[in-house]
Biopython code that builds the backbone (N, CA, C, O; Angstrom):
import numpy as np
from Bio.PDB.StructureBuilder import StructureBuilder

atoms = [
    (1, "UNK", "N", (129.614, -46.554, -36.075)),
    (1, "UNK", "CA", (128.628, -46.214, -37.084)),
    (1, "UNK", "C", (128.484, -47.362, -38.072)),
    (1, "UNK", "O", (129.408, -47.919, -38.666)),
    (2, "UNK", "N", (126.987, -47.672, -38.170)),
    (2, "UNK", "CA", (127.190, -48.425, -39.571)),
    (2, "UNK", "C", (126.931, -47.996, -40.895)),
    (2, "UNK", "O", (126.263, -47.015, -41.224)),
    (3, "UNK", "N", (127.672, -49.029, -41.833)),
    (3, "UNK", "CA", (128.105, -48.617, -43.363)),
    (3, "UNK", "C", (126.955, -48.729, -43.533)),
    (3, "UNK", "O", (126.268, -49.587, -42.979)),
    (4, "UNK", "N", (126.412, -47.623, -44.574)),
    (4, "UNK", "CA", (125.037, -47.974, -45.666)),
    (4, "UNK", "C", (125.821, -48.072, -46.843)),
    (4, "UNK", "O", (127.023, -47.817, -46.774)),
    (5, "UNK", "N", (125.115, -48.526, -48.288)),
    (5, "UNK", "CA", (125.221, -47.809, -49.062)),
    (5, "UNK", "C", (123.989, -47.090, -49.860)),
    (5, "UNK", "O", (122.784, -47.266, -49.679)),
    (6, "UNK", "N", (124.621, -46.251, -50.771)),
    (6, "UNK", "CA", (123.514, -45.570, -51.447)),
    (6, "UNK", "C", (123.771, -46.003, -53.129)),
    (6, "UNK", "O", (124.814, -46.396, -53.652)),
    (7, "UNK", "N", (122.654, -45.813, -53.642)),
    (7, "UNK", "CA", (122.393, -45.532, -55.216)),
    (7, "UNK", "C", (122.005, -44.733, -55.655)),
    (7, "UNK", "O", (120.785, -44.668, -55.803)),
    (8, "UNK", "N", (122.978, -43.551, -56.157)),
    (8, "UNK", "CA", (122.438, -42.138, -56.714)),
    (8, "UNK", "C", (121.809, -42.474, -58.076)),
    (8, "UNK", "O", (122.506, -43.024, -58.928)),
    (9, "UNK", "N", (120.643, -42.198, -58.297)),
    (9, "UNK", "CA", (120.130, -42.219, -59.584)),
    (9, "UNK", "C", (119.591, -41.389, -60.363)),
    (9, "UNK", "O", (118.654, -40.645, -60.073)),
    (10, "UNK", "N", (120.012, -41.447, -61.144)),
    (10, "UNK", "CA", (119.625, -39.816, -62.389)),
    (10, "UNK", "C", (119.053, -41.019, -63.754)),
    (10, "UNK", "O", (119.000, -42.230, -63.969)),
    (11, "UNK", "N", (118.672, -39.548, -64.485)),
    (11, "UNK", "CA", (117.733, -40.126, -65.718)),
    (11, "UNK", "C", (118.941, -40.764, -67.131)),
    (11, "UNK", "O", (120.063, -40.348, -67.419)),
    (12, "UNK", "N", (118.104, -41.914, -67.769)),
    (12, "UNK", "CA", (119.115, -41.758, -68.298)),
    (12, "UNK", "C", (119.175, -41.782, -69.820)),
    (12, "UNK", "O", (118.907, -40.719, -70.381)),
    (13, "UNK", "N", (119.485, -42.829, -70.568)),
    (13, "UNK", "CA", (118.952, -42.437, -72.574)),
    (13, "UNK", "C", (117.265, -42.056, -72.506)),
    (13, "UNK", "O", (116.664, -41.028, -72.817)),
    (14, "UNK", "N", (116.839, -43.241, -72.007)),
    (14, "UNK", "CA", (115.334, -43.770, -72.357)),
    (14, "UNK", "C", (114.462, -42.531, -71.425)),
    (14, "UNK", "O", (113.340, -42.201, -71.808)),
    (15, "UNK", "N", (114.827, -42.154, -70.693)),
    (15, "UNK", "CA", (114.386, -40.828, -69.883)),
    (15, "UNK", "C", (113.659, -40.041, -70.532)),
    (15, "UNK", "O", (114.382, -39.281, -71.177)),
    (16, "UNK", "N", (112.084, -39.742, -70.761)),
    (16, "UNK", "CA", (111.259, -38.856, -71.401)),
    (16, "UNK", "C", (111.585, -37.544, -70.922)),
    (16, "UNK", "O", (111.139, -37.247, -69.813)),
    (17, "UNK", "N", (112.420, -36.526, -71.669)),
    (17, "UNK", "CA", (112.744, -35.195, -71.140)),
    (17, "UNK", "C", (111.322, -34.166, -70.808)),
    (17, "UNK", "O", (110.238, -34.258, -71.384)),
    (18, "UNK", "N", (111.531, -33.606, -70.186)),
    (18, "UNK", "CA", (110.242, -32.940, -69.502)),
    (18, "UNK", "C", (108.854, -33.498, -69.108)),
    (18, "UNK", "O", (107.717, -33.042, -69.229)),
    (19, "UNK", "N", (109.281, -34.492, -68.664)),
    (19, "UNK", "CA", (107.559, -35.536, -67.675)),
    (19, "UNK", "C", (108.765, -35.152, -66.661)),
    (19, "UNK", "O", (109.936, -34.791, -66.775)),
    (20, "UNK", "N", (107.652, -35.481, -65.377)),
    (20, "UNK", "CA", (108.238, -35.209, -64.162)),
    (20, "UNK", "C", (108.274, -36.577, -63.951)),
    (20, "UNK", "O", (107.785, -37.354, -64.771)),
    (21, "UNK", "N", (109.079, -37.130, -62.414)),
    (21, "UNK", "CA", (109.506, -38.765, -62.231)),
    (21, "UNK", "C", (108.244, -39.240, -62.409)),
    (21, "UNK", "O", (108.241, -40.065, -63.323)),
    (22, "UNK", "N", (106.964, -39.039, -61.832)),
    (22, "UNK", "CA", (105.964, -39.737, -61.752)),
    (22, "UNK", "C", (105.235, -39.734, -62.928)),
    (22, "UNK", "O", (104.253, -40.444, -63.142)),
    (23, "UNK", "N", (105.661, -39.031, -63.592)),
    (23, "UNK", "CA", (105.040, -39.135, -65.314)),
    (23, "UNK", "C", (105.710, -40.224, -65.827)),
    (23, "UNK", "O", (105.055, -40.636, -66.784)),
    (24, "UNK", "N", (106.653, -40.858, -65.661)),
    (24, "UNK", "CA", (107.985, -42.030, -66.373)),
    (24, "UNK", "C", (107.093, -42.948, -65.873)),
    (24, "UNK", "O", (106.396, -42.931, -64.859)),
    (25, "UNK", "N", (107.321, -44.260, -67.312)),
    (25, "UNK", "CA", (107.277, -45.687, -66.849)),
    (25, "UNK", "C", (107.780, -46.047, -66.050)),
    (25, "UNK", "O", (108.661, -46.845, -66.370)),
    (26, "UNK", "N", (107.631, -45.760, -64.448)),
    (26, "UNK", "CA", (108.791, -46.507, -63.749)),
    (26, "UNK", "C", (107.827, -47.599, -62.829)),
    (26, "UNK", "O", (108.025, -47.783, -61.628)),
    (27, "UNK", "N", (106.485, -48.455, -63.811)),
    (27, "UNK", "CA", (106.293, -49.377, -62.608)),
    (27, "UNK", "C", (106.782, -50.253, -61.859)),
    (27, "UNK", "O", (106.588, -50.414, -60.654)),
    (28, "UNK", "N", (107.782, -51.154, -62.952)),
    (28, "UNK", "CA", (108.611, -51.524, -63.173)),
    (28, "UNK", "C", (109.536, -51.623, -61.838)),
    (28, "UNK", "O", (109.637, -52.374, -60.868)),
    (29, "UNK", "N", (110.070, -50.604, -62.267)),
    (29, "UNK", "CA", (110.895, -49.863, -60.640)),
    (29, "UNK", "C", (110.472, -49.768, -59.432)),
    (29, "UNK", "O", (111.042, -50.215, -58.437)),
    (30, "UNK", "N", (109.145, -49.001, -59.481)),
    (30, "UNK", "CA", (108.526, -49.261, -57.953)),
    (30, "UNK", "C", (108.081, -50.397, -57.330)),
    (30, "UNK", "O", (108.084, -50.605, -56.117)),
    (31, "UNK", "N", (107.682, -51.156, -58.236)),
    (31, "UNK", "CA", (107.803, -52.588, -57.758)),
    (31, "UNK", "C", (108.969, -53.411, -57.367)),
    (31, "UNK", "O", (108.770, -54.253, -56.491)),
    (32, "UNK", "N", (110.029, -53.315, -57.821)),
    (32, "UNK", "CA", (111.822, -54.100, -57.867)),
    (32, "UNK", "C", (112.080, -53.041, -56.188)),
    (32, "UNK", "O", (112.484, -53.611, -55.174)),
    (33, "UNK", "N", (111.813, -51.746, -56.196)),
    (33, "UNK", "CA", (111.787, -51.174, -54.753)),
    (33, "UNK", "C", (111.007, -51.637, -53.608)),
    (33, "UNK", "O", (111.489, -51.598, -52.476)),
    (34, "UNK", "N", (109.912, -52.041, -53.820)),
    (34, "UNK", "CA", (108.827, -52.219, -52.739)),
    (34, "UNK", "C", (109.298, -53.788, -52.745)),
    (34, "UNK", "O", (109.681, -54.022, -51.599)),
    (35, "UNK", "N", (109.383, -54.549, -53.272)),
    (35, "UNK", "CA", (110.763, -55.823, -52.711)),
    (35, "UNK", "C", (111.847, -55.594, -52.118)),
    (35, "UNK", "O", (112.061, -56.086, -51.010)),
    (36, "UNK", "N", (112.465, -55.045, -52.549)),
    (36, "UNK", "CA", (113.524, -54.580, -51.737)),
    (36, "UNK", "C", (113.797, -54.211, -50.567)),
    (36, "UNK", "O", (114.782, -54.433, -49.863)),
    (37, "UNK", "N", (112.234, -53.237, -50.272)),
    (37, "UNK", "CA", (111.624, -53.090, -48.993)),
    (37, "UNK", "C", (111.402, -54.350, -48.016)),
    (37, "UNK", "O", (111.975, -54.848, -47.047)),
    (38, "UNK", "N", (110.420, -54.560, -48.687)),
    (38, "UNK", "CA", (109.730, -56.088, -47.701)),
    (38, "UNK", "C", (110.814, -57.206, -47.367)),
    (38, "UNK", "O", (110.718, -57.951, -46.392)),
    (39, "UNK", "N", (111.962, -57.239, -48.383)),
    (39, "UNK", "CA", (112.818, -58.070, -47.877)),
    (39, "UNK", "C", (113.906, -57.557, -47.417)),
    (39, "UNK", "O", (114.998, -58.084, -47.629)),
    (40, "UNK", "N", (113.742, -56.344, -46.651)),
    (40, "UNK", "CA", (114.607, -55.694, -45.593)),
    (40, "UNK", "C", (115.998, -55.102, -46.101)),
    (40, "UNK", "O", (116.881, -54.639, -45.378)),
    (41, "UNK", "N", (116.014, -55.210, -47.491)),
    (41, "UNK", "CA", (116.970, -54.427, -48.343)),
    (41, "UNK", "C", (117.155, -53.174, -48.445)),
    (41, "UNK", "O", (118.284, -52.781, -48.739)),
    (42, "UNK", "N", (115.835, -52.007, -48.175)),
    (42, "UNK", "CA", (116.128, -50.917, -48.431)),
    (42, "UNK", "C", (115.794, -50.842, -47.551)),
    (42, "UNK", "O", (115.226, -51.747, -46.941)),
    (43, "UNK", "N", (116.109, -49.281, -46.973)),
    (43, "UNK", "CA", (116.252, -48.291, -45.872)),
    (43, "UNK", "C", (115.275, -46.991, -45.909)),
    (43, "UNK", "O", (114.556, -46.418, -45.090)),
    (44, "UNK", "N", (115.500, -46.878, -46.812)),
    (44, "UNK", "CA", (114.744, -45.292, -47.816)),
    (44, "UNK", "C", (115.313, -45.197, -49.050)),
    (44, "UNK", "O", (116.373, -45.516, -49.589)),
    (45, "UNK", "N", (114.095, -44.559, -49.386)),
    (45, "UNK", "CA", (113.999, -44.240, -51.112)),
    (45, "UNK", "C", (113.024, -43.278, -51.802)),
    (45, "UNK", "O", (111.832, -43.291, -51.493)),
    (46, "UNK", "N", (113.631, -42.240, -52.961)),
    (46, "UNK", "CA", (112.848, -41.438, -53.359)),
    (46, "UNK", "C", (113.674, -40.503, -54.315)),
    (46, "UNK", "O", (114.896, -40.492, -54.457)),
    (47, "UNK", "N", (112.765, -39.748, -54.918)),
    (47, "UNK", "CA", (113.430, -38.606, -55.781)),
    (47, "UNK", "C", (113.615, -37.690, -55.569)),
    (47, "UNK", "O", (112.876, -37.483, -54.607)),
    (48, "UNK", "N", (114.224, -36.666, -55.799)),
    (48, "UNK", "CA", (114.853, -35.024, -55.427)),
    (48, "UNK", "C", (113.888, -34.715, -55.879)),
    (48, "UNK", "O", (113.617, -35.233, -56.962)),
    (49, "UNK", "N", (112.982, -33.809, -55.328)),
    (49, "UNK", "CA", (111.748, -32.709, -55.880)),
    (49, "UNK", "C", (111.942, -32.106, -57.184)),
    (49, "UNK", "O", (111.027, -31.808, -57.952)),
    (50, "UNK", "N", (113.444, -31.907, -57.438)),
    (50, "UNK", "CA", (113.357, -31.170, -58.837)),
    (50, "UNK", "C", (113.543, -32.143, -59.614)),
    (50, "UNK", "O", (114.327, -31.614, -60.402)),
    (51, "UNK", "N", (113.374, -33.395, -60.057)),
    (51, "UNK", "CA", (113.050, -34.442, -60.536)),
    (51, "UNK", "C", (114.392, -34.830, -61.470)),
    (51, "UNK", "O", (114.079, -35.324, -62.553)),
    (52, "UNK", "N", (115.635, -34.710, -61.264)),
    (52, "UNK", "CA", (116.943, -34.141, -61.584)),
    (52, "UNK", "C", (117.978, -35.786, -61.325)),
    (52, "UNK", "O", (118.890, -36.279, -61.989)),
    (53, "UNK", "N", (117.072, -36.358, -59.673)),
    (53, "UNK", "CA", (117.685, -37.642, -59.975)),
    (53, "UNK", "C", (116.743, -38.204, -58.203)),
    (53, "UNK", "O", (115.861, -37.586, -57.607)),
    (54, "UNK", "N", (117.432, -39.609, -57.814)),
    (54, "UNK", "CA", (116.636, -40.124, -56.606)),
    (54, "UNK", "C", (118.122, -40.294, -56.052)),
    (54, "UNK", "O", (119.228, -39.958, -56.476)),
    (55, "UNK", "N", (117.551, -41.128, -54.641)),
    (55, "UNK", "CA", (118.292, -41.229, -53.723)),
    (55, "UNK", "C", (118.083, -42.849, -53.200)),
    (55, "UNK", "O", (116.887, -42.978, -52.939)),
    (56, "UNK", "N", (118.629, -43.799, -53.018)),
    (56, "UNK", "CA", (118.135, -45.040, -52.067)),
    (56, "UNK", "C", (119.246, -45.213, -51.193)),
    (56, "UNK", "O", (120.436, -45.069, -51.470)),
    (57, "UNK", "N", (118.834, -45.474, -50.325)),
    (57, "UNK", "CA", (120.021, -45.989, -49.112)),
    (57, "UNK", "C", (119.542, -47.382, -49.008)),
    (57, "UNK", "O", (118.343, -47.644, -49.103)),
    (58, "UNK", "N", (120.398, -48.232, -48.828)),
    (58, "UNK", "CA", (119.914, -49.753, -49.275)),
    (58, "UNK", "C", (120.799, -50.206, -47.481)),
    (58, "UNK", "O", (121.639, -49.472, -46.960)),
    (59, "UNK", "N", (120.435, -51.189, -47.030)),
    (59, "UNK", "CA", (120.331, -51.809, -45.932)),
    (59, "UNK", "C", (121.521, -53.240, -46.267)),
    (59, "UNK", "O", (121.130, -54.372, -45.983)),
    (60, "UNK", "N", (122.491, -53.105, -46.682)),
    (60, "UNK", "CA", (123.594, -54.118, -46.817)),
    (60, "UNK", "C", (124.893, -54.260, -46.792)),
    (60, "UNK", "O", (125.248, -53.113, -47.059)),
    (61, "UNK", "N", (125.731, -54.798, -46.673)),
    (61, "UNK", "CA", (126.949, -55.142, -45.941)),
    (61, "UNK", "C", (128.200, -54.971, -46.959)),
    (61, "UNK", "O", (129.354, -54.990, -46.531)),
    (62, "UNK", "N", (127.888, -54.797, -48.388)),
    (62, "UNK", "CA", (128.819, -54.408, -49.133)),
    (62, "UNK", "C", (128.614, -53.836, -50.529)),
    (62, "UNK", "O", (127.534, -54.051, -51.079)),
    (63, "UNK", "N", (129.742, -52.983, -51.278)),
    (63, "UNK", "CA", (129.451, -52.527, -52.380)),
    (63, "UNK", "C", (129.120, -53.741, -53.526)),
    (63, "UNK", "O", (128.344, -53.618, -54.473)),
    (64, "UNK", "N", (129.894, -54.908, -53.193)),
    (64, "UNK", "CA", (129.094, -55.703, -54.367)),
    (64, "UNK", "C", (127.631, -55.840, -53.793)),
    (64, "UNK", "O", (127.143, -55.314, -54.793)),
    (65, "UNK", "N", (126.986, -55.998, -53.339)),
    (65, "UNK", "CA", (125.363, -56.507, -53.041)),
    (65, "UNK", "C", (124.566, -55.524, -53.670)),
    (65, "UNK", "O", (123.546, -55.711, -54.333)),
    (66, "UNK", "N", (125.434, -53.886, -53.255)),
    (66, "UNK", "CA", (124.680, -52.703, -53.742)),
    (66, "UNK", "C", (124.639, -52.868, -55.071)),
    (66, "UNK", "O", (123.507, -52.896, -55.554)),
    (67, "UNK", "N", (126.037, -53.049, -56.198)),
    (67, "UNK", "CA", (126.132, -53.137, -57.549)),
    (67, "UNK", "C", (124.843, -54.079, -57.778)),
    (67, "UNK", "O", (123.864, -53.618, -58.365)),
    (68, "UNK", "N", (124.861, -55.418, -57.299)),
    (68, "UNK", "CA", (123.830, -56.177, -57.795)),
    (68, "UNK", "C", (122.455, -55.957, -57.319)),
    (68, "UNK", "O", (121.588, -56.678, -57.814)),
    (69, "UNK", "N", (122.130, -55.136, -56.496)),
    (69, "UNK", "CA", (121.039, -54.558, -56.408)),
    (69, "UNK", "C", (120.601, -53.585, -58.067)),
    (69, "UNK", "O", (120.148, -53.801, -59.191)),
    (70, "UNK", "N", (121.018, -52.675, -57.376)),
    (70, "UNK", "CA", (121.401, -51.905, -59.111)),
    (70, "UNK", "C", (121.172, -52.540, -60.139)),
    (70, "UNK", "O", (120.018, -52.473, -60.562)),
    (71, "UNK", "N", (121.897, -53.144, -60.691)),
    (71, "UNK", "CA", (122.074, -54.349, -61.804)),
    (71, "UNK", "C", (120.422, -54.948, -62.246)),
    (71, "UNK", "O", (120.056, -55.233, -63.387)),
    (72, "UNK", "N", (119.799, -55.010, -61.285)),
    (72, "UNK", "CA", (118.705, -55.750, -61.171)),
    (72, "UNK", "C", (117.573, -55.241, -61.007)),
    (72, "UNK", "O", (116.542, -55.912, -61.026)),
    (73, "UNK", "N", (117.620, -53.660, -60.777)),
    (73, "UNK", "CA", (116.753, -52.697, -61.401)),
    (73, "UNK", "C", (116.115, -52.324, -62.676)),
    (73, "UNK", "O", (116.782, -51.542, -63.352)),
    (74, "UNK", "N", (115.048, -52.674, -63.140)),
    (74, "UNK", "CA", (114.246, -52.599, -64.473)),
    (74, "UNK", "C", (114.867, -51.419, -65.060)),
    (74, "UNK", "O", (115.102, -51.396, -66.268)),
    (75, "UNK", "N", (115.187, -50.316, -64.204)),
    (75, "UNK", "CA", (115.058, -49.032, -64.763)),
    (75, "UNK", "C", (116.070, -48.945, -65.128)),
    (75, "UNK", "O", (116.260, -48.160, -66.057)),
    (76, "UNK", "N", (117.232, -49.722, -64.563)),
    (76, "UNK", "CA", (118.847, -49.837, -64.807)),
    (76, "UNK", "C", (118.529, -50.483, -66.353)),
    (76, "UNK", "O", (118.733, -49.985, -67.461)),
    (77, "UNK", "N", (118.207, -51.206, -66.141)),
    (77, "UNK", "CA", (117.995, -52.340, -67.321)),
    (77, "UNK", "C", (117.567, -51.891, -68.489)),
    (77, "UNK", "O", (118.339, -51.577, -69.395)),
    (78, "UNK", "N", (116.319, -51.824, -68.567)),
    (78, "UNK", "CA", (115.761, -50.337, -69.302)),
    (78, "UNK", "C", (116.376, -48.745, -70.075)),
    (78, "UNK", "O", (115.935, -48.188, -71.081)),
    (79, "UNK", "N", (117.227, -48.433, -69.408)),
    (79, "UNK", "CA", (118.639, -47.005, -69.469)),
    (79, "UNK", "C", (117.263, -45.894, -69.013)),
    (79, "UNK", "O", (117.428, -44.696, -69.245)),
    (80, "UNK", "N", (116.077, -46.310, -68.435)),
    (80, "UNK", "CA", (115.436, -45.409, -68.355)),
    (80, "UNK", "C", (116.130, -44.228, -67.236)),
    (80, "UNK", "O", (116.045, -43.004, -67.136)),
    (81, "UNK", "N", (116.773, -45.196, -66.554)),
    (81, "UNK", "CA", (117.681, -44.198, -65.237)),
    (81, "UNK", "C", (119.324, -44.983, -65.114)),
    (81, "UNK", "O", (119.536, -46.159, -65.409)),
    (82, "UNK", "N", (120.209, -44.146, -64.686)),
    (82, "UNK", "CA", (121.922, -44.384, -64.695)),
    (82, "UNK", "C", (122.005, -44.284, -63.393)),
    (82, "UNK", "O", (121.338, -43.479, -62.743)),
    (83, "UNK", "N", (122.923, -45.185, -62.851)),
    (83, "UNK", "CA", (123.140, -45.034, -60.818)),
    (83, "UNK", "C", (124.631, -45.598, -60.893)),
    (83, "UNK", "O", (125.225, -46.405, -61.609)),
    (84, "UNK", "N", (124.899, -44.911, -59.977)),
    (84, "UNK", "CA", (126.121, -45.076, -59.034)),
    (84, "UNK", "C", (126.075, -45.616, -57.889)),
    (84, "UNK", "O", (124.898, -45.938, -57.726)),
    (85, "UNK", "N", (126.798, -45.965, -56.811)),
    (85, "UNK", "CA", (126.813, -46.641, -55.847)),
    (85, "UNK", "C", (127.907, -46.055, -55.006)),
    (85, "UNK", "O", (128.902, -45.586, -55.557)),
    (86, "UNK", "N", (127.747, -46.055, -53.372)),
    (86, "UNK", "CA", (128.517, -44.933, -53.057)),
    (86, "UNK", "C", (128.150, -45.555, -51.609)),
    (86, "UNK", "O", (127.011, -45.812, -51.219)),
    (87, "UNK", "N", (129.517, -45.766, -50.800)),
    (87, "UNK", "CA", (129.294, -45.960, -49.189)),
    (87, "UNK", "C", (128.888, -44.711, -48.682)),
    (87, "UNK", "O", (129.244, -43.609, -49.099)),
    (88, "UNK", "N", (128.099, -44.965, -47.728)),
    (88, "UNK", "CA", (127.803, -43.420, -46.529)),
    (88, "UNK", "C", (127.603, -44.117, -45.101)),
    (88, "UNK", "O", (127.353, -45.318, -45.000)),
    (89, "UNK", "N", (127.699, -43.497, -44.317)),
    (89, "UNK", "CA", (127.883, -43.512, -43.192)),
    (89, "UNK", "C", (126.837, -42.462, -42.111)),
    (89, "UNK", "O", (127.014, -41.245, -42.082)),
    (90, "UNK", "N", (126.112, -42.927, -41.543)),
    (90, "UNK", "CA", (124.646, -41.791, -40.643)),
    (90, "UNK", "C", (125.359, -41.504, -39.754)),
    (90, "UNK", "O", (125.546, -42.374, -38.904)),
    (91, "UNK", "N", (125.931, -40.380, -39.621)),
    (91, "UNK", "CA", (126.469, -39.974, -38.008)),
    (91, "UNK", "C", (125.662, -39.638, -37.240)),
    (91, "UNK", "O", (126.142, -39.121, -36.231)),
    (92, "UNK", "N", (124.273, -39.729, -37.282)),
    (92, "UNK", "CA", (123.480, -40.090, -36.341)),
    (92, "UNK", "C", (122.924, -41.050, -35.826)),
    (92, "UNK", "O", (122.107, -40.950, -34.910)),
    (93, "UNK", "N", (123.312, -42.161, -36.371)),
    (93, "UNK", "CA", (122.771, -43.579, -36.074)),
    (93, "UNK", "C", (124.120, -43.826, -34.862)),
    (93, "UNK", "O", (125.126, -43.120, -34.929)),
    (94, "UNK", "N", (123.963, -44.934, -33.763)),
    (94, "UNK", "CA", (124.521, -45.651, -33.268)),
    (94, "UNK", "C", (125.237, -46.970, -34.284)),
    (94, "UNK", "O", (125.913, -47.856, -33.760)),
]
sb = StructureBuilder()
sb.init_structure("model")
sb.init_model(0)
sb.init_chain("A")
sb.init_seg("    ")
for serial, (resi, resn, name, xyz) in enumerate(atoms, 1):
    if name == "N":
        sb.init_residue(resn, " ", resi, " ")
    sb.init_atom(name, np.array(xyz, "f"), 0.0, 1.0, " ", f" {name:<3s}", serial, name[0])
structure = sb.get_structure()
């Protein structure tokens, strides 16, 4: 199996309480994601429907790359959102 990791992300100071995710400044963010994309960094990405926190599975070989992924997120940067970083493993992937 191969290692992913993930970035759990929830809201965080700067977080407008009651807008839903797509109500938040996060252009910022969707842009630093859709790079991430194109340069084969991420895997998938998105928010929990109840708008509570997101999910990314990032496409790289160790927890430091993930931290500095993170790190380098507007939204990180911003405190608009707080993330963690967390190995997982697809037991459905080869």
């Amino acid at each position: 199996m191969k290692p992913y990791f993930v970035l759990i992300y929830r809201p965080g100071p700067n977080w407008v309480q009651g807008k839903p995710v797509f109500g938040q400044a996060l252009g910022p963010h969707l842009a630093y994601m859709k790079g991430l994309n194109e340069g084969g960094l991420l895997k998938m990405a998105g928010p929990y429907p109840d708008d509570a926190s997101g999910l990314i599975v990032l496409n790289v070989t160790s927890a430091d790359q993930a931290h500095q992924i993170m790190q380098g997120d507007p939204a990180i940067a911003t405190q608009m959102m707080c993330g963690t970083v967390h190995p997982w493993l697809n037991v459905l992937e080869d």
